[in-house]
DRENBALUM-593416 format. One line per 2 residues: number of its first residue (from 1); their letters; for each residue y, x, z of N, C-alpha, C. Coordinates in nm, 4 decimals. Atoms other than C-alpha are relative to their C-alpha. Layout:
N
NUM) A) Y,X,Z,Y,X,Z,Y,X,Z; ...
This chain:
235
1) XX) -0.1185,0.0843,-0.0201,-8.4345,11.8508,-0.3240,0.1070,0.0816,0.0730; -0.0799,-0.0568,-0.0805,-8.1091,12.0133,-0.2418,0.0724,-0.0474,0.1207
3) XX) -0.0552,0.0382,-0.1214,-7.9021,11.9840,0.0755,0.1221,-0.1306,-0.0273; -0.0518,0.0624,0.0508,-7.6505,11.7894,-0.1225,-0.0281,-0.0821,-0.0491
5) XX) 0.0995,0.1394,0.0975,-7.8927,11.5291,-0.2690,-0.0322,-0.0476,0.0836; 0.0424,0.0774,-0.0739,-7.9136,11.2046,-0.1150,-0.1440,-0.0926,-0.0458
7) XX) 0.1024,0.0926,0.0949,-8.1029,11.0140,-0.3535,-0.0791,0.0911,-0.1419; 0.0522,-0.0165,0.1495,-8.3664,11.1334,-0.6538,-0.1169,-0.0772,-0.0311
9) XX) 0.1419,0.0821,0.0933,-8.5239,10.9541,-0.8843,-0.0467,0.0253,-0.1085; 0.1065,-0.0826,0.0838,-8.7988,11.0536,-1.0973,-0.0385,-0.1519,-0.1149
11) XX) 0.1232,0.1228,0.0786,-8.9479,10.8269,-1.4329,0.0086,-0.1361,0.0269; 0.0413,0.1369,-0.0876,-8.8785,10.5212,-1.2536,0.0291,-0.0889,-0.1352
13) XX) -0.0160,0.1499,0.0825,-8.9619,10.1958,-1.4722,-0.0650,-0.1001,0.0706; 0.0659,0.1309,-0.0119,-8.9730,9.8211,-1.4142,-0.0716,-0.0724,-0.1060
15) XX) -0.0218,0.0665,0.1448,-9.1150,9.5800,-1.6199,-0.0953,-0.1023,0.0802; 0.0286,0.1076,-0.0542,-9.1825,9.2206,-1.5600,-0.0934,-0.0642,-0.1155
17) XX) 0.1136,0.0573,0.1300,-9.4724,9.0717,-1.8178,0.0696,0.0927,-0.0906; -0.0128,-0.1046,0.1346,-9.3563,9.1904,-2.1432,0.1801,0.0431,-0.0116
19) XX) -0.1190,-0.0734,0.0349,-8.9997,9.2701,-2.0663,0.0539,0.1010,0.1347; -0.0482,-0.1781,-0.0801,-8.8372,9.6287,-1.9636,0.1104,-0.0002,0.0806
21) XX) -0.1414,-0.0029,-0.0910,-8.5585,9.5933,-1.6761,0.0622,0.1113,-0.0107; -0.0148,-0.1269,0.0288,-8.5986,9.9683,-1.6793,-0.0922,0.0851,-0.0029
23) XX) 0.0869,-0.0910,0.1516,-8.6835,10.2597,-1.9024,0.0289,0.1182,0.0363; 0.0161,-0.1533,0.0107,-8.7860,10.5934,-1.7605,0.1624,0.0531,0.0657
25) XX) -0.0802,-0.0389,-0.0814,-8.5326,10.6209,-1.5292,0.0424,0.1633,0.0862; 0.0160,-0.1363,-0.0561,-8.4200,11.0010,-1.4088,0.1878,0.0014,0.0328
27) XX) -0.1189,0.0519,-0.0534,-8.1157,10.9873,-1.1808,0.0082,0.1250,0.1488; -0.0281,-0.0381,-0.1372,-7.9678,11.2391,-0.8886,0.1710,-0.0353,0.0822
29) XX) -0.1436,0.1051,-0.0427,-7.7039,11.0754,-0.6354,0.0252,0.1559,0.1331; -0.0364,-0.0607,-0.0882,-7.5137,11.3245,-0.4152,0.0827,-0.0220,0.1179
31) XX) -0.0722,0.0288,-0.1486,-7.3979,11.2765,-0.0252,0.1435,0.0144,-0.0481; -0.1734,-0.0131,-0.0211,-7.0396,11.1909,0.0395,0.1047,-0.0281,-0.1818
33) XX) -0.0381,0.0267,0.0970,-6.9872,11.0160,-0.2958,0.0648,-0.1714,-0.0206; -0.0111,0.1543,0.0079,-6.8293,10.6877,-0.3981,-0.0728,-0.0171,-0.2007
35) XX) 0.0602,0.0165,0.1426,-7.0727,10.6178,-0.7479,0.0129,-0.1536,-0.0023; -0.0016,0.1598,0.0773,-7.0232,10.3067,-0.9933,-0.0898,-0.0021,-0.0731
37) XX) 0.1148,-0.0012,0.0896,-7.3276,10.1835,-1.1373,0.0341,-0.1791,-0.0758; -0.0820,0.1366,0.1082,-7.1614,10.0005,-1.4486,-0.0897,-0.0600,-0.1065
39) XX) 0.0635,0.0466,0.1909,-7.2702,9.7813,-1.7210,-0.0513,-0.1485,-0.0012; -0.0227,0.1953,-0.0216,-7.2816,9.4122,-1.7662,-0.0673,-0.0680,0.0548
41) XX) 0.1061,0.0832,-0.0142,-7.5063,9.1253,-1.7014,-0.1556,0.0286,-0.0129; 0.1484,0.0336,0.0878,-7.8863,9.1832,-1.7474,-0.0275,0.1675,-0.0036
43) XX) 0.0053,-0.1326,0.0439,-7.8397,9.5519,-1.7637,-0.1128,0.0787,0.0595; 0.0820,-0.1230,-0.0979,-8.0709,9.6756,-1.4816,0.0419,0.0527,0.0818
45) XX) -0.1164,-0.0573,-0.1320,-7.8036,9.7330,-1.2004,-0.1237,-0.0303,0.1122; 0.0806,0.0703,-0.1242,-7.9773,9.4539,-0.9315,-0.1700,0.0643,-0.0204
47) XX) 0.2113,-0.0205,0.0178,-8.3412,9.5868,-1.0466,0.0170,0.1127,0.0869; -0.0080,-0.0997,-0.0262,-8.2640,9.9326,-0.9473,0.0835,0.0308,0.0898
49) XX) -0.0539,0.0213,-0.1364,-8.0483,9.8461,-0.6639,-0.1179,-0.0354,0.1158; 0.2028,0.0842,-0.0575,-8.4096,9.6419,-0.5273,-0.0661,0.0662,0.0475
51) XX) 0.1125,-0.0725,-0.0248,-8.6244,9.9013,-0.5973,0.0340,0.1191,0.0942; 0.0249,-0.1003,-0.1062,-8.4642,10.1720,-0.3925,0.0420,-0.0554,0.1396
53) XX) 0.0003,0.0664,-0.1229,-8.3456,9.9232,-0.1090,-0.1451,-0.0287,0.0434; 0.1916,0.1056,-0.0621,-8.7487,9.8482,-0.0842,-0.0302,-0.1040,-0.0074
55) XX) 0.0073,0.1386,0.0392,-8.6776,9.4996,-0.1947,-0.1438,-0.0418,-0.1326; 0.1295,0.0026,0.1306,-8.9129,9.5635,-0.5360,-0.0381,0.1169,0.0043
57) XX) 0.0963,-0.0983,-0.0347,-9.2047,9.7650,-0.6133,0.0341,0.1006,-0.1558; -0.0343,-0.0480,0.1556,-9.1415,9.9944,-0.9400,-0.1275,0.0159,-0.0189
59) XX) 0.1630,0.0332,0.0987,-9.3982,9.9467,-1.2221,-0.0320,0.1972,0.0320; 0.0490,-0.1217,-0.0353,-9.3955,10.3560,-1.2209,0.1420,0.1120,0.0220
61) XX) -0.1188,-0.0543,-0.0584,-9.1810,10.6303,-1.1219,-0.0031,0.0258,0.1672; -0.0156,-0.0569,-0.1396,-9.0861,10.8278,-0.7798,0.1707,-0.0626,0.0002
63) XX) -0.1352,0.0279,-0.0883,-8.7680,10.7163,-0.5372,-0.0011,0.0795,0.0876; -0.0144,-0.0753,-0.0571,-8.6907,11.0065,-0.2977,0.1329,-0.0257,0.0761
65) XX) -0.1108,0.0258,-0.0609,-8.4111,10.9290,-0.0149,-0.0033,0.1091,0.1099; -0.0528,-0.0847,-0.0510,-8.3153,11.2426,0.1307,-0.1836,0.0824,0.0415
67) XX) 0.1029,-0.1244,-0.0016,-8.6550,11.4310,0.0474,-0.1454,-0.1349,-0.0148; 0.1296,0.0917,0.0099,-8.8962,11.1027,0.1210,-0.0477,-0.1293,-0.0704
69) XX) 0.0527,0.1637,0.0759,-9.0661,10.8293,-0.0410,0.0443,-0.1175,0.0742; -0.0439,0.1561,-0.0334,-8.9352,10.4584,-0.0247,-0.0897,-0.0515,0.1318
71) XX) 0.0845,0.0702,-0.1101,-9.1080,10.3367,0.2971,0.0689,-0.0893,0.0817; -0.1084,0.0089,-0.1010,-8.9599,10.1721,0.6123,0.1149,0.0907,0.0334
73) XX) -0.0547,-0.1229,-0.0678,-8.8223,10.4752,0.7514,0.1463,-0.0375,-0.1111; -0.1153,0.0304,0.0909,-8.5908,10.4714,0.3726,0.0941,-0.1299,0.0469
75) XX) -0.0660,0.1567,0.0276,-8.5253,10.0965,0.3966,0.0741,-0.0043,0.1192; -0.0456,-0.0125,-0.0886,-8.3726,10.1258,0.7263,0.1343,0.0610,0.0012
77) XX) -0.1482,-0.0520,0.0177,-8.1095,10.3555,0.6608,0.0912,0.0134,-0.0990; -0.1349,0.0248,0.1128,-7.9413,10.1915,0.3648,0.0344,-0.1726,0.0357
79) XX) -0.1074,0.1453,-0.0220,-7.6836,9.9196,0.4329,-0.0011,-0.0576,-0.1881; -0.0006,0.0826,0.1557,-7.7408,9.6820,0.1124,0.0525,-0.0994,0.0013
81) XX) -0.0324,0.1121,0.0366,-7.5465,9.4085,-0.0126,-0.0809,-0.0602,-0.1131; 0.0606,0.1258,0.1021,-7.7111,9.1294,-0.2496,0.1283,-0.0320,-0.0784
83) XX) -0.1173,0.0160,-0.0082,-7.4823,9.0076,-0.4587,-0.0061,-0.1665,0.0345; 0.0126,0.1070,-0.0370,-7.5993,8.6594,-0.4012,0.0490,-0.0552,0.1736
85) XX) -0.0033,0.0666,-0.1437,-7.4816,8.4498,-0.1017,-0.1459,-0.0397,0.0532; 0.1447,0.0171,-0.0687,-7.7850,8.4909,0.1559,0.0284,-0.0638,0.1391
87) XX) -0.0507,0.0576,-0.1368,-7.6175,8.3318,0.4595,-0.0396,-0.1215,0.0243; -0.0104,0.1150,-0.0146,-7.7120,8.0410,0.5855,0.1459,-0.1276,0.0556
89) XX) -0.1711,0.0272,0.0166,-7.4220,7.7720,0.5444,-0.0167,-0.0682,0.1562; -0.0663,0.0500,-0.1101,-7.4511,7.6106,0.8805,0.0517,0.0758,0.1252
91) XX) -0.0672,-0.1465,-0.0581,-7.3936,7.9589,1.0638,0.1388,-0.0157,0.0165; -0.1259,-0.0064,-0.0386,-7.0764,7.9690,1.2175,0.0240,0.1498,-0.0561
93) XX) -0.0106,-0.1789,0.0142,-6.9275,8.3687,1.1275,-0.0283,0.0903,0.1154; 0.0096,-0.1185,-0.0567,-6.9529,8.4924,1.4517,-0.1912,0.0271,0.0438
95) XX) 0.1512,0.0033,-0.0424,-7.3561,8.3673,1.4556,-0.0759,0.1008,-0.0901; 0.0293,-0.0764,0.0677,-7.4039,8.5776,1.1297,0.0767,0.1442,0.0663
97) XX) 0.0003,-0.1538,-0.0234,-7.2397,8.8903,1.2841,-0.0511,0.0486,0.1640; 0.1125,-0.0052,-0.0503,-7.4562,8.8243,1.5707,-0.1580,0.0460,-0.0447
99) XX) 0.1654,-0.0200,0.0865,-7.7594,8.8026,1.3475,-0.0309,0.1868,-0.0286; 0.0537,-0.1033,0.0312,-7.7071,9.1205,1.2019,0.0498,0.1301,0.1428
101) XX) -0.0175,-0.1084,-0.1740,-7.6404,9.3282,1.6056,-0.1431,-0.0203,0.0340; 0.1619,-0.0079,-0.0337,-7.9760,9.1621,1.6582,-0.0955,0.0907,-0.1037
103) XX) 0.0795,-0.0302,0.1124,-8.1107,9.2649,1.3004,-0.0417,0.1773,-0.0334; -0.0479,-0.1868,0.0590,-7.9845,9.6569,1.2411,0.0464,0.0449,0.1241
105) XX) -0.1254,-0.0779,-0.1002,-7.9157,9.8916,1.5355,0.0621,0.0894,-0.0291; -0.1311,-0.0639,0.0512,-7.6755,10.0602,1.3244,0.1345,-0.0654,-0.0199
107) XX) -0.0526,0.1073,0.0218,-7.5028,9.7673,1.3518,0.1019,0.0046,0.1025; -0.0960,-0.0153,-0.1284,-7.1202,9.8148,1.5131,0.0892,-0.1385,-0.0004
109) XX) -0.0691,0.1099,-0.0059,-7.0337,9.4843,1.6164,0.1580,0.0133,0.0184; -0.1350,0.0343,-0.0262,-6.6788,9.5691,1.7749,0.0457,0.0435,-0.1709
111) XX) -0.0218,-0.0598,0.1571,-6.6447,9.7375,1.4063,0.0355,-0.1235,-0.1025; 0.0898,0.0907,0.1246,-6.7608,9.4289,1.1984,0.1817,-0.0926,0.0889
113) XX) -0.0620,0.1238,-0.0314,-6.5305,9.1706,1.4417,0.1884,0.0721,-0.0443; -0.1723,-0.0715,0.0448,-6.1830,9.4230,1.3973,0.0227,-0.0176,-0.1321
115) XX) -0.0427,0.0055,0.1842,-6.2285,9.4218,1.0345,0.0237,-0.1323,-0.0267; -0.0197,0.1358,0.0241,-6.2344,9.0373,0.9901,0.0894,-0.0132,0.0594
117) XX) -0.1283,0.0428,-0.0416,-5.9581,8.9865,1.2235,0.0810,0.0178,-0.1050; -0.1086,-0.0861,0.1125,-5.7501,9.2137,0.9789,-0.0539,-0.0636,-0.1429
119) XX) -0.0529,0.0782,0.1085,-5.8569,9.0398,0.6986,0.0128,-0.1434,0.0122; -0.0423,0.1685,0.0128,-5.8039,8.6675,0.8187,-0.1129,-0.0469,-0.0088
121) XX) 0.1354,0.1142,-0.0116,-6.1729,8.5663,0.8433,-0.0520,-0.0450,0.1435; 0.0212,0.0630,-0.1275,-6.1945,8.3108,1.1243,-0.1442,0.0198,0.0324
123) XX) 0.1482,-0.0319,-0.0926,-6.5819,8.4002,1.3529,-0.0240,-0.1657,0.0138; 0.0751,0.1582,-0.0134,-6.5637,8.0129,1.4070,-0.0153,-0.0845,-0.1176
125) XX) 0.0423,0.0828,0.0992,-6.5448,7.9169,1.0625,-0.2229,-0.0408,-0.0651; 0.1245,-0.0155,0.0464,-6.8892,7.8081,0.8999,0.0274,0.0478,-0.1060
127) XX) 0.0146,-0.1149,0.1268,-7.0389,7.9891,0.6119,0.0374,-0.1033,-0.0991; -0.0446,0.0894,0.1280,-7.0414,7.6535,0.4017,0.1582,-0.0171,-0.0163
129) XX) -0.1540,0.0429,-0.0208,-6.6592,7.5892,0.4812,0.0909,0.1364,-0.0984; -0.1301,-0.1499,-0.0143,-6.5576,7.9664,0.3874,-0.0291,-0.0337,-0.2316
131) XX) -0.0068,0.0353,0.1382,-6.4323,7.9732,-0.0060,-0.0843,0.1352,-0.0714; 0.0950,-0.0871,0.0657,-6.5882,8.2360,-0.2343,0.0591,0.1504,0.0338
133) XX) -0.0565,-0.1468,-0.0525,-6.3347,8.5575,-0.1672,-0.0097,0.0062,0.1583; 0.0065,-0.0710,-0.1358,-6.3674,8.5077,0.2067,-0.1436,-0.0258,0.0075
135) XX) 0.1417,-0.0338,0.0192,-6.7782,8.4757,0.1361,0.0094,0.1410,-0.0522; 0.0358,-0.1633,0.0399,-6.7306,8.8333,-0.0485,0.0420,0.0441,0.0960
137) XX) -0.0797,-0.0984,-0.0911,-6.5056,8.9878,0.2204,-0.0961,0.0131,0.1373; 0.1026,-0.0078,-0.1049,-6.7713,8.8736,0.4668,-0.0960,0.1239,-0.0342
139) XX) 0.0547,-0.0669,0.0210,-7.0177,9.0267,0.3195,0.0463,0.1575,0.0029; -0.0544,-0.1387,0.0310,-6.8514,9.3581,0.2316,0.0434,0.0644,0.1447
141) XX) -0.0293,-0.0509,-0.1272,-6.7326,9.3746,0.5861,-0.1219,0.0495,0.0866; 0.1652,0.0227,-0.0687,-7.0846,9.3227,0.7455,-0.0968,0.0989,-0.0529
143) XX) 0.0831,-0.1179,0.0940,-7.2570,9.6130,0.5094,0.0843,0.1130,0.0210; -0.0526,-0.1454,-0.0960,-7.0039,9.8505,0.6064,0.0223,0.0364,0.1705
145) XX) 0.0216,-0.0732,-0.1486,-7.0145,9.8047,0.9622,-0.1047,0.0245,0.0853; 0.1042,-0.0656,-0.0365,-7.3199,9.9108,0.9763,0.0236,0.1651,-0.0233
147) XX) -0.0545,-0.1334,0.0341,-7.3064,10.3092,1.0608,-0.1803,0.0882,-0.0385; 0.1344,-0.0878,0.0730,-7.5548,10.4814,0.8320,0.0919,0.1328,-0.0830
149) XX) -0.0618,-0.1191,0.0541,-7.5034,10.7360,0.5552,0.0059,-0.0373,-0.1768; 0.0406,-0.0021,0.1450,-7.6097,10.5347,0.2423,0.0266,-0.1763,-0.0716
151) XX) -0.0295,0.1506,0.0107,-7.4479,10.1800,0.1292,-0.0297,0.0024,-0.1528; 0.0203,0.0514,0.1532,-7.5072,10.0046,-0.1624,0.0884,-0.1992,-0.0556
153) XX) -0.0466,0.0803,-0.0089,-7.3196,9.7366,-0.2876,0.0214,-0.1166,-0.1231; 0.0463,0.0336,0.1601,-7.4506,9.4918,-0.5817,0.1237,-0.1289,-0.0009
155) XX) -0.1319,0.0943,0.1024,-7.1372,9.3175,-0.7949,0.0794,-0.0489,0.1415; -0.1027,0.0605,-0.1016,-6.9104,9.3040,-0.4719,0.1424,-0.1348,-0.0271
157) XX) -0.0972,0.1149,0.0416,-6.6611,9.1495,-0.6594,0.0113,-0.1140,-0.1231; 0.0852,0.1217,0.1407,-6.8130,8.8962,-0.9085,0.0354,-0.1572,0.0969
159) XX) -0.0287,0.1768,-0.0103,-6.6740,8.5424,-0.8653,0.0938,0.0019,0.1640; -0.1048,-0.0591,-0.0729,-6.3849,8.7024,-0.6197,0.1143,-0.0267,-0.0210
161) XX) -0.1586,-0.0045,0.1010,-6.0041,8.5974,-0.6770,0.0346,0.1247,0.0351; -0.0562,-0.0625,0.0469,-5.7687,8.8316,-0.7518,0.0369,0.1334,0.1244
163) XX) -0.0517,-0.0219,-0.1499,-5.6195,8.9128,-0.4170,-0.1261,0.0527,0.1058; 0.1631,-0.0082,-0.0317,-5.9929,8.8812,-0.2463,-0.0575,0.1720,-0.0331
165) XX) 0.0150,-0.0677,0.0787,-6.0591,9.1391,-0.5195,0.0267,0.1536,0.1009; -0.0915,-0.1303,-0.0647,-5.7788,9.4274,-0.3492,-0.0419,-0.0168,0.1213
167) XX) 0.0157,-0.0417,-0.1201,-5.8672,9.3692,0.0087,-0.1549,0.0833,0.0343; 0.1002,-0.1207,-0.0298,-6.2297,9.4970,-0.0376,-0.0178,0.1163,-0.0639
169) XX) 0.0268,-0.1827,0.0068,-6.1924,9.8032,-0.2628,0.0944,0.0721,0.1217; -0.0159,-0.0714,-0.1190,-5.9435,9.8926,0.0277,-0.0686,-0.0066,0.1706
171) XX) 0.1184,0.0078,-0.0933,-6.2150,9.7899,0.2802,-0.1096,0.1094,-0.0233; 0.0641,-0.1169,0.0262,-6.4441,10.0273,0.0751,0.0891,0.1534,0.0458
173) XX) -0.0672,-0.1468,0.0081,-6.1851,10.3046,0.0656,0.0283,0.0710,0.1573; -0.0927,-0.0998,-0.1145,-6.0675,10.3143,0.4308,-0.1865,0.0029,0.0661
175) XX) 0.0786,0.0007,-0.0544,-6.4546,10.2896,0.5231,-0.1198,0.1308,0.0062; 0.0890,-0.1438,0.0703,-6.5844,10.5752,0.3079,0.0716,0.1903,0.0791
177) XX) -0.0179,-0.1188,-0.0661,-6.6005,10.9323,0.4714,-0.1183,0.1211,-0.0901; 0.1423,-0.1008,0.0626,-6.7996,11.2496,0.3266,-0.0916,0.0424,0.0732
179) XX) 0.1072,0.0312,-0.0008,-7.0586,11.1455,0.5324,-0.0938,-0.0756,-0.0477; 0.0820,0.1633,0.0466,-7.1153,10.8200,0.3423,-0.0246,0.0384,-0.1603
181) XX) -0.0452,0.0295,0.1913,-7.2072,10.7498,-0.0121,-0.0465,-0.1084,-0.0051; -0.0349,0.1991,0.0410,-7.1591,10.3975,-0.1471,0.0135,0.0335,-0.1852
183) XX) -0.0201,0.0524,0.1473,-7.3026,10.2651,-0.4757,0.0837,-0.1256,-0.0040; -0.0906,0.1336,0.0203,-7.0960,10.0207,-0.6473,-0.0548,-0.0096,-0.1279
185) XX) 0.0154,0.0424,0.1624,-7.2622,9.8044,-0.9190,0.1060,-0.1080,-0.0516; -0.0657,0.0617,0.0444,-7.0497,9.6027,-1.1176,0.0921,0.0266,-0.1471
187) XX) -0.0699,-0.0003,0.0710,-6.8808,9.5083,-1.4200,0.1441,0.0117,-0.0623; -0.1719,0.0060,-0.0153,-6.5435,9.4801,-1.3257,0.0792,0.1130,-0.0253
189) XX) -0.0432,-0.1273,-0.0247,-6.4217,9.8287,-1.4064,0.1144,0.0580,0.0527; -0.1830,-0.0188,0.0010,-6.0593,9.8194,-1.4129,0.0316,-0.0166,0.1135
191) XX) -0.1114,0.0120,-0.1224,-5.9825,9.7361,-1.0520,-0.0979,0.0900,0.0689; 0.0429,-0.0907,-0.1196,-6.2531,9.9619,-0.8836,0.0203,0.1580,-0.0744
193) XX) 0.0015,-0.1616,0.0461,-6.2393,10.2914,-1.1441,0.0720,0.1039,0.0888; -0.1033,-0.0929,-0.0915,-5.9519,10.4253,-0.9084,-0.1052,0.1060,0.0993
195) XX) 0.0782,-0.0662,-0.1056,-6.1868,10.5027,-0.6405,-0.1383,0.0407,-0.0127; 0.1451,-0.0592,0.0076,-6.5348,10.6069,-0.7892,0.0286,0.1723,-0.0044
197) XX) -0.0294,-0.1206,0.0609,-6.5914,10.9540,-0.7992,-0.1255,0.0334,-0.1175; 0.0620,0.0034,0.1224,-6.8498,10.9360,-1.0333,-0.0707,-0.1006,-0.0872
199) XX) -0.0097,0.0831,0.1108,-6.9977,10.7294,-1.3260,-0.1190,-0.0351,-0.0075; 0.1311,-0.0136,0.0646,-7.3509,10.5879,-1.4071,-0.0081,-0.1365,-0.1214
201) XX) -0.0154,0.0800,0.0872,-7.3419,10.3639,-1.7362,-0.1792,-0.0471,-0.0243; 0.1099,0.0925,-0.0519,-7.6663,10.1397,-1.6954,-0.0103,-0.1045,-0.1256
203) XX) 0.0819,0.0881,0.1240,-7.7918,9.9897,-2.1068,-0.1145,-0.0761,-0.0157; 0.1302,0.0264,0.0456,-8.0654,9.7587,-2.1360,-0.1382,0.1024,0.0756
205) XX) 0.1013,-0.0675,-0.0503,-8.2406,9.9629,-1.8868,-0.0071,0.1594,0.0028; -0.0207,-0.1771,0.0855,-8.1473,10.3233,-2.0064,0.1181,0.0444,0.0952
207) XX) -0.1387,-0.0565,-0.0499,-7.9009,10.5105,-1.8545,0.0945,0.0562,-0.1499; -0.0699,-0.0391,0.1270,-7.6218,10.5717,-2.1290,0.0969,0.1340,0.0082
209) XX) -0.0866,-0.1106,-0.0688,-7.3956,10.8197,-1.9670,0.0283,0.0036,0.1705; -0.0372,-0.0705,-0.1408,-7.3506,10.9986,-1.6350,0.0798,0.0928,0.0597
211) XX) -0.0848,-0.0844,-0.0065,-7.1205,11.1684,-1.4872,0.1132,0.0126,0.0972; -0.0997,0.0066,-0.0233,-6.8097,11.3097,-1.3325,0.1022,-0.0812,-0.0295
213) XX) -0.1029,0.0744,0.1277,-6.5383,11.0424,-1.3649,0.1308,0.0554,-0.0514; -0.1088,-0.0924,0.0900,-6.2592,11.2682,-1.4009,-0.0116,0.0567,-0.0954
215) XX) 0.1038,-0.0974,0.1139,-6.4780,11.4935,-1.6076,0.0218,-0.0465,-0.1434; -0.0088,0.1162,0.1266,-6.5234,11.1883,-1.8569,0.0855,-0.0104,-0.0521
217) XX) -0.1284,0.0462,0.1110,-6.2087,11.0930,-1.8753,0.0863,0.1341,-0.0936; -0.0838,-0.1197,0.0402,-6.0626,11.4178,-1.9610,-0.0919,0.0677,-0.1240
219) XX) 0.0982,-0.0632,0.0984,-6.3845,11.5299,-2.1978,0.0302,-0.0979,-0.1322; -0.0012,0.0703,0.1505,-6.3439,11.2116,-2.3726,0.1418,-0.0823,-0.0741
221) XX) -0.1837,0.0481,0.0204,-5.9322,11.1217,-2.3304,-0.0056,-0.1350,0.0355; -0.0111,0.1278,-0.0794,-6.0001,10.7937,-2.1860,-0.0400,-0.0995,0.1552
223) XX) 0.0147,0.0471,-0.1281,-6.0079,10.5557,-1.8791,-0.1564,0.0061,0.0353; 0.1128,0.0595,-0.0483,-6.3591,10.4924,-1.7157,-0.0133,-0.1564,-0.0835
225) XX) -0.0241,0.1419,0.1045,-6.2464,10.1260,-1.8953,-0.0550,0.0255,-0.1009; 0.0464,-0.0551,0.1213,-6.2351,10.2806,-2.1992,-0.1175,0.0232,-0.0309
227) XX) 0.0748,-0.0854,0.0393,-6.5135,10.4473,-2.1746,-0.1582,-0.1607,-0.0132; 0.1113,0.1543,0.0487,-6.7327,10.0944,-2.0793,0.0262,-0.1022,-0.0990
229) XX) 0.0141,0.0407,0.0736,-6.5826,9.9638,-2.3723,-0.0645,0.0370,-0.0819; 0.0670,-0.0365,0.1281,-6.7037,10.1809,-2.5846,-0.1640,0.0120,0.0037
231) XX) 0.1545,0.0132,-0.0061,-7.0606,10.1888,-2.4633,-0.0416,-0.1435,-0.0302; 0.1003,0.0963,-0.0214,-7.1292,9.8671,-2.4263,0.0430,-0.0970,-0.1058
233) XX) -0.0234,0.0795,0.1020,-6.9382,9.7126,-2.7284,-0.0818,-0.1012,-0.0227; 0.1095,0.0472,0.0343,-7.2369,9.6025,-2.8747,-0.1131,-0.0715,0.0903
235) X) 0.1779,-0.0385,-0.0940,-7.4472,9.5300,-2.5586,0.0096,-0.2204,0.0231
């Protein structure tokens, strides 16, 4: 494993009774990256988000996070988002960014409470009260102010308005340093492509293309957009 490799993964497949989440998986992620792990619904993003957070067990296949096998030790030093709301709704906001000071001691509370000021999310609101873009912005805030080296961040902006949308890729952007690297799964291409620096196209379990995203666009003359149209046309 080189000095530059945060993440490798070897062979890795799921498979749940008789169907394949994912298929022989072979994947290397490098420090100080912002990667998009694209491709629609159903594709095998959240499986393979799971399995190297330590959430699921892979049917077979190696996960390697900076030289070692998935254990505690791994699971510890990756900040993961869900993309599901996991909050409990009678939680006030500032009891959930309590929770997680008790939960993670990578966990920079004055960090977590500055960022919500600046985006307008009241600490005394409850979780049930808050609408769906200030439920994402929570989240997204609360996973980066944790100080690690390795975020992950499943469909940040899925069921997000518009507006919602722009305040966390610039929450990602002013948060990211080339100490960090931050996956980003999601479908949405067009409003995060700006800021990936590289590409992982995620089929039915397969990886379809990988890559540089400048690289791409310039090898193949089109956007990162483009480019998930044309893969996944059919999917």
């Amino acid at each position: 494993m080189s000095k530059l490799e945060l993440l490798r993964i070897e062979n890795l497949s799921k498979r749940y009774y008789n169907k394949t989440a994912l298929n022989d998986i072979n994947l290397s992620i490098e420090k100080g990256k912002i990667y998009g792990l694209l491709g629609p619904n159903g594709s095998g993003k959240t499986t393979l988000m799971k399995i190297i957070a330590g959430l699921h067990k892979q049917t077979a296949g190696n996960v390697l996070i900076s030289g070692e096998p998935l254990s505690y030790k791994t699971k510890a030093v990756i900040s993961y988002m869900p993309t599901e709301n996991y909050m409990y709704g009678e939680f006030k906001v500032k009891q959930v960014v309590k929770f997680y000071k008790d939960m993670y001691e990578d966990f920079q509370e004055d960090t977590a409470l500055k960022i919500l000021n600046d985006i307008k999310v009241d600490t005394e609101f409850k979780i049930s009260k808050l609408s769906s873009g200030l439920i994402g912005k929570l989240k997204v805030a609360l996973t980066l102010s944790r100080n690690t080296e390795f975020y992950m961040l499943d469909e940040p902006l899925n069921g997000v308005d518009v507006l919602s949308r722009d305040v966390i890729i610039d929450l990602i952007t002013k948060s990211y340093n080339e100490n960090k690297t931050i996956i980003i799964s999601t479908h949405l291409v067009s409003e995060i492509e700006k800021i990936l620096d590289s590409v992982i196209f995620l089929k039915d379990g397969n990886i379809e293309l990988h890559g540089d995203a400048e690289e791409l666009r310039s090898a193949k003359g089109m956007s990162v957009e483009g480019l998930y149209k044309e893969v996944f046309r059919n999917a």
